[in-house]
C-alpha positions in Angstrom: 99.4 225.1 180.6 97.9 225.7 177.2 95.2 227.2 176.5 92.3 226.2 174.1 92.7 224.8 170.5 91.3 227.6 168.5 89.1 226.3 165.7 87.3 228.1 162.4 84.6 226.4 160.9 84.7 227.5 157.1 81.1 227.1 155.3 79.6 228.1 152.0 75.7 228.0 152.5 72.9 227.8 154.7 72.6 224.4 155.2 76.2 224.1 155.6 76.1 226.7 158.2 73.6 224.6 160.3 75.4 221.9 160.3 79.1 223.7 161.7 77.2 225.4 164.1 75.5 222.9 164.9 79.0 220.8 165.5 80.2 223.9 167.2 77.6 223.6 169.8 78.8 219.9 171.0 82.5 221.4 171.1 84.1 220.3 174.5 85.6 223.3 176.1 89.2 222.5 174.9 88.1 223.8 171.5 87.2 226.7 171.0 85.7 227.9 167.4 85.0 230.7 165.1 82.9 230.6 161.7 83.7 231.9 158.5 80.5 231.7 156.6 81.8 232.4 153.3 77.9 233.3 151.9 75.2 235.2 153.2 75.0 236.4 156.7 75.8 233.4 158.3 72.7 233.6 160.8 72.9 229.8 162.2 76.1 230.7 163.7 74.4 233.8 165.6 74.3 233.5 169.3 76.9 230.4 169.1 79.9 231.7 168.4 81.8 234.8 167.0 81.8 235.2 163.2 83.9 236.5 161.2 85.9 237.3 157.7 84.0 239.0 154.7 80.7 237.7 153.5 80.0 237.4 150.0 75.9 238.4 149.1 75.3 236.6 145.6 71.7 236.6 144.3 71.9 232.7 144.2 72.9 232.4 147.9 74.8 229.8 146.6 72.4 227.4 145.7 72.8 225.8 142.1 69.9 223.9 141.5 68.8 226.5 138.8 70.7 226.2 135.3 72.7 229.7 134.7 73.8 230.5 138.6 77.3 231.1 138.3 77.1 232.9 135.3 74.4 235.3 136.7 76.8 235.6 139.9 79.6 236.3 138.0 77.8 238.9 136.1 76.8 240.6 139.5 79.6 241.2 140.2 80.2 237.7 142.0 83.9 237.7 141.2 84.9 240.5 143.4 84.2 238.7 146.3 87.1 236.1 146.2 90.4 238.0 146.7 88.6 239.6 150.4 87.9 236.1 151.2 90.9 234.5 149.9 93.4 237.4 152.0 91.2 236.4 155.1 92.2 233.3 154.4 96.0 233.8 154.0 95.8 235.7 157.5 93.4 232.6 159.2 96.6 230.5 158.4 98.7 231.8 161.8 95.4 232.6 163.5 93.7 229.2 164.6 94.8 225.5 165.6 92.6 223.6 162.8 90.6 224.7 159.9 87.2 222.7 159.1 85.5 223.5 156.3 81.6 222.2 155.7 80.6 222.2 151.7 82.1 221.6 148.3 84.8 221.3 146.7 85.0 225.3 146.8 86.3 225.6 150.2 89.2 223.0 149.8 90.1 224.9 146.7 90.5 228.5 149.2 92.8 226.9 151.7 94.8 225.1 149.2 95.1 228.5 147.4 95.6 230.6 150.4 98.8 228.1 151.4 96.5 226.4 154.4 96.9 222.8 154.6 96.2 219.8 157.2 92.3 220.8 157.0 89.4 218.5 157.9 87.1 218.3 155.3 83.2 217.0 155.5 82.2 216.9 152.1 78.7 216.9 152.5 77.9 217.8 148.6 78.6 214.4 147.0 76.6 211.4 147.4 78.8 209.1 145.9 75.9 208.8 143.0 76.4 211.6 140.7 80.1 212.7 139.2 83.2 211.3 141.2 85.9 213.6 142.0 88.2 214.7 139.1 91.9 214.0 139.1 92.9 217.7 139.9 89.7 217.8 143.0 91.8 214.6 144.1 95.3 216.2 144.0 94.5 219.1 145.8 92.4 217.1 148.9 95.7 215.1 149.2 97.8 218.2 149.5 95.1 220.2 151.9 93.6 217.6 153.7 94.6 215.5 157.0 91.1 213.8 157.2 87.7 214.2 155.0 84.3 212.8 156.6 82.3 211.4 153.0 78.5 211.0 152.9 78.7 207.3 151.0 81.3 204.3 151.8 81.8 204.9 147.9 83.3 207.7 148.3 85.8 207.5 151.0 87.2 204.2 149.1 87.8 206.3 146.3 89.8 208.6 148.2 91.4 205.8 150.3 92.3 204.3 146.9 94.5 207.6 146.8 96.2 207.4 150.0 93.9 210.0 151.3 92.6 209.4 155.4 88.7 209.8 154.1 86.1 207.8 156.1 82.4 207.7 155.8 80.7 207.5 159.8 77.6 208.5 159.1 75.1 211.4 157.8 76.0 214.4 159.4 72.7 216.3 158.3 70.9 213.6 160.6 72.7 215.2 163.6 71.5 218.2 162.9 68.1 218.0 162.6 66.4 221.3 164.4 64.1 221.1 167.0 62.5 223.7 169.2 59.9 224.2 171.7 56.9 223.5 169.2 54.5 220.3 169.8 52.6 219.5 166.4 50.4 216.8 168.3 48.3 220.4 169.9 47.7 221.4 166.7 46.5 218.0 165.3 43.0 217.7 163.7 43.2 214.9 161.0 44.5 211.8 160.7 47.7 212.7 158.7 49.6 215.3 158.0 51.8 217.2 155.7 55.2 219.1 156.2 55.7 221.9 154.0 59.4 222.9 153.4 59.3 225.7 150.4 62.9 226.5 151.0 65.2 229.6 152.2 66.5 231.4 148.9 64.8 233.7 146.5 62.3 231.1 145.3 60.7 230.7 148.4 57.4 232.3 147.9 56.7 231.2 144.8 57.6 227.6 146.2 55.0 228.1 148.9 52.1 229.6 146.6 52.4 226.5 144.1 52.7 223.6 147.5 49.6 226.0 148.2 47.8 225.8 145.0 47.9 222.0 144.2 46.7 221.7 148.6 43.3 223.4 147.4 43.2 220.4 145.0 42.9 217.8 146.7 39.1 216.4 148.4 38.1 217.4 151.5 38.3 213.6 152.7 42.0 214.0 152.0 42.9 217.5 153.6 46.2 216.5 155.9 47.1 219.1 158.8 49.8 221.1 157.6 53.4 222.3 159.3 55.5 224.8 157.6 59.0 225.0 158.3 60.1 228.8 157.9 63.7 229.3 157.3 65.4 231.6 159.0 65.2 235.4 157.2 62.2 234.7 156.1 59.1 236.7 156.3 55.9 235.2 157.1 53.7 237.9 156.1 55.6 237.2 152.4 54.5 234.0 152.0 50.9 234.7 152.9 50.8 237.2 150.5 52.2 234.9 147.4 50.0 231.9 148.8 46.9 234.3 148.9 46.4 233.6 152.7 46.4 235.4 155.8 48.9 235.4 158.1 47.7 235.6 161.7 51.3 235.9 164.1 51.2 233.8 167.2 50.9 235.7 170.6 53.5 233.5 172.4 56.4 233.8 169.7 59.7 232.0 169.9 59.6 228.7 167.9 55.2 229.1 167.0 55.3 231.4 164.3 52.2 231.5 163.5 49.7 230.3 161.1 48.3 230.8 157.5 44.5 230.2 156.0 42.3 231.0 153.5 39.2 229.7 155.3 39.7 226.2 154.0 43.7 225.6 154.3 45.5 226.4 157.7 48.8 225.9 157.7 50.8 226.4 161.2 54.7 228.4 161.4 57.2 226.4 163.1 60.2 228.3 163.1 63.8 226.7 164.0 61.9 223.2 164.7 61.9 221.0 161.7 62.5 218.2 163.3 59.3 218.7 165.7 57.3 218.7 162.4 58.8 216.2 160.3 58.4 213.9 162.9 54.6 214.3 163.0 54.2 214.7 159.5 53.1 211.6 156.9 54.3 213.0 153.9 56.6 216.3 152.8 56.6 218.7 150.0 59.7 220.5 149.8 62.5 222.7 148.1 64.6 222.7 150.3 68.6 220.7 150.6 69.3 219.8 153.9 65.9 219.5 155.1 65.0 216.9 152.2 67.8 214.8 153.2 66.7 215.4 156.7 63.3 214.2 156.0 64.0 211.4 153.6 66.5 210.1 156.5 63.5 210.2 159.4 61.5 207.9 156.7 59.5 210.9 155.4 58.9 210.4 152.0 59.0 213.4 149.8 57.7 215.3 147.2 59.7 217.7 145.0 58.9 219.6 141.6 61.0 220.3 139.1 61.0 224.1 137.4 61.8 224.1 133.6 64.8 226.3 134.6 66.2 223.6 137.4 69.6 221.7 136.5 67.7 218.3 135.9 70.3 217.0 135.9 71.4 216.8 139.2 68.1 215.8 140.7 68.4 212.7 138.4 71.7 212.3 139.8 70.7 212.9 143.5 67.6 210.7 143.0 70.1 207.5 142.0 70.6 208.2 146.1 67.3 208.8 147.3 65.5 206.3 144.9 61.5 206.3 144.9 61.6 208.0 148.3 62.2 211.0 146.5 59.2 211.3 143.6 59.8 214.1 141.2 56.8 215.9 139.5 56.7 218.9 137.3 56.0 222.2 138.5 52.4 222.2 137.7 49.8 222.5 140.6 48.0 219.4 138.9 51.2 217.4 138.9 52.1 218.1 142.3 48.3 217.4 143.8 47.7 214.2 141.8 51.1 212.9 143.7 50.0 213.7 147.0 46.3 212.7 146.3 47.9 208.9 145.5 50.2 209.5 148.4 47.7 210.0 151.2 45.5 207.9 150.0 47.9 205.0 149.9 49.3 204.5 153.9 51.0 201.2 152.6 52.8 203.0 150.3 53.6 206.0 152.3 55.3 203.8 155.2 57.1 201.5 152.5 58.4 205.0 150.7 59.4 206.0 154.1 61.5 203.0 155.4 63.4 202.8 151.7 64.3 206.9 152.1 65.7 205.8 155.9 67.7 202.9 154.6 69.3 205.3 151.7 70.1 208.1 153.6 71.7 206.6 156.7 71.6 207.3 160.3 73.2 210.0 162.8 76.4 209.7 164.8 79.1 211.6 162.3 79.5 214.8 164.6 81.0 212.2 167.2 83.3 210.3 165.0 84.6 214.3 163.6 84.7 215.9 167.3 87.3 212.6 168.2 89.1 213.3 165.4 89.3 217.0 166.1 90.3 216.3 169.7 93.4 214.3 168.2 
C-alpha cells in the first residue's frame, strides 16, 4: 500500500507561517507535511512539524509597509539569499507529493522558476481592492498553479476569467485565530476594554511606547482594561522599557506573560492567545497584519497610525476593504488618544464599526474547502 502524501508548505512571513502551520495541524494522517519558511526562523511551525530549507534573515522580515524595504534589503545583502532558496527548491521538486505555498506573488514566482508546477496557491496578500494581478503574475499562476484559494470573489473571477481553477471559500486568517489557556474575564476591572497588538518586527517597541503614550491621555472615567498580544520572539522586558513601565513576569507562565504598569496603566501579556483577548476586548490598537484582519473579522474595530515613513499608499488601498472599521490616524500620541477617547465613549458607534469590519472581512471555513482539495 502507499504510504503518506508528503506535503511542503512554502511561506514567506510570520503571519503566513501561522496560517500553514496552522493548516498543517488539521492535516489528516494521509498527509504528511514539511515547512519551508522562506523568512525568518519560521517559529509557528516549531513543535508541529519538521522545517526545513535555508532561511533568509532580512532586516524588514519581510514586511513592506515602510517605503524603501526592498531596497534596504537588497542593500544588506538581501540578494544573496535567493539562489540557496531557489536550489532547495529545484531539489523539493522530486522530494514531496504537492507543494502549497502561503503569501505573495513571490512564492509562485520560486516554483515557477525552480521548474515546479501543479502548486496550490492561497494568496492571502491581495484583497481584491488594491492593484489586480498583472498580465505576466497571471501567466505564470496559469503555468504553476492547479488551484489558488483568493481572499475576495473579485479575485478568483479574475483568474477564472483566465482559465485558472481559483475560488474564494472564505478568510483563511479567521481559521487561524490563536487561542491559549488565558481567560481575560479574571483579569477584568472596567467596563471595557482595549487589545493592544504593537506588532512582531523591528518596530515593535516603539509601537507599544506610542499605543502607551496616547493610553496616559485619556480621563480616568475612560481607562479600558488592557490585553497585549506579544508576538512570538518578542521580549517583554523590551517593551517595558520603551513604554517606561515595569514588567512584573507571571509565576504560572505558559500563555500569562505577564503584565506591565506604571502605577496608573496595567496592561496584562497574553502570549500565543489573541483570540482569548480580542474576544474580550471593545476596541484594538494595532500594527500588526494578520491580527488586524483577525480582529476587524471578530467585529473589533480598530485603530491604526500611520508613520510618515509608511507606504500610504497601501493602507488607503487596504482600507477600500476594511472601510471605517479600520480608522487611520497619524502617529502622534494626541491623534491616536482623541480616536480612542471618541471610540470608548461612543458604544453605539463601537458595536456599528464592529459589525461593518465582520461583514468586510468574511467568515472562517477556508482551511476545510483547501484540506478537500489537497486530499484530491
Amino acid at each position: 500500500m502507499a504510504g503518506p502524501r508528503r506535503l511542503l508548505f512554502i511561506s514567506n512571513g510570520i503571519g503566513e507561517d501561522s496560517i500553514g502551520a496552522e493548516i498543517v495541524r488539521r492535516l489528516p494522517p494521509e498527509l504528511q507535511a514539511e515547512a519551508y519558511p522562506t523568512l525568518g526562523s519560521g517559529r509557528h511551525y516549531e513543535g508541529v512539524c519538521p522545517i526545513v530549507g535555508p532561511r533568509a534573515q532580512l532586516a524588514s522580515e519581510g514586511s513592506r509597509v515602510r517605503s524603501g524595504t526592498v531596497a534596504r534589503d537588497i542593500a544588506a545583502g538581501g540578494l544573496a539569499t535567493i539562489p540557496p532558496g531557489l536550489a532547495f527548491m529545484r531539489r523539493a521538486r522530486a522530494a514531496y507529493d504537492h507543494i502549497v505555498v502561503i503569501g505573495d506573488f513571490i512564492g509562485v514566482l520560486g516554483c515557477w522558476l525552480s521548474g515546479i508546477r501543479g502548486i496550490t496557491y492561497l494568496d492571502v496578500y491581495k484583497t481584491g481592492y488594491g492593484r489586480p494581478y498583472a498580465a505576466f503574475e497571471r501567466w505564470i499562476i496559469a503555468r504553476t498553479c492547479r488551484r489558488v484559494f483568493n481572499r475576495s470573489q473579485v479575485l478568483a473571477e479574475s483568474l477564472a476569467a483566465r482559465h485558472i481553477d481559483a475560488r474564494a471559500v472564505g478568510n483563511v486568517m479567521m481559521d487561524t485565530v490563536t487561542t491559549g489557556d488565558y481567560d481575560p474575564a479574571a483579569r477584568r476591572r472596567r467596563s471595557q476594554a482595549v487589545a493592544l497588538l504593537p506588532g512582531s518586527r523591528e518596530q515593535t517597541a516603539a509601537n507599544l511606547a506610542l499605543q502607551v503614550a496616547a493610553l496616559r491621555q485619556l480621563p480616568d472615567r475612560l481607562l479600558p482594561d488592557l490585553f497585549l498580544g506579544v508576538a512570538g520572539g518578542v521580549d517583554p522586558a523590551g517593551l517595558a522599557g520603551a513604554a517606561g513601565m515595569a514588567w512584573t513576569p507571571s509565576p504560572e507562565g505558559g500563555a500569562d506573560a505577564g503584565t506591565l504598569t506604571d502605577g496608573r496603566l496595567t496592561i496584562h501579556l497574553a502570549r500565543g492567545a489573541t483570540g482569548n483577548i480580542l474576544a474580550a476586548a471593545d476596541l484594538v490598537l494595532s500594527q500588526a497584519g494578520t491580527a488586524t484582519i483577525q480582529a476587524l473579522g471578530m467585529g473589533r474595530p480598530v485603530v491604526t497610525f500611520v508613520r510618515p515613513g509608511d507606504r500610504r499608499k497601501r493602507f488607503e488601498e487596504e482600507n477600500r476593504l476594511f472601510g471605517e472599521a479600520r480608522m487611520l490616524v497619524e502617529a502622534e500620541a494626541a491623534a491616536l488618544a482623541a480616536a480612542v477617547e471618541r471610540l470608548l465613549a461612543d458604544p453605539d458607534e463601537l458595536a456599528r464599526l464592529g459589525t461593518a469590519g465582520h461583514r468586510s472581512i468574511g467568515g472562517p471555513g477556508a482551511i476545510d474547502a483547501i484540506i478537500a482539495s489537497l486530499l484530491e
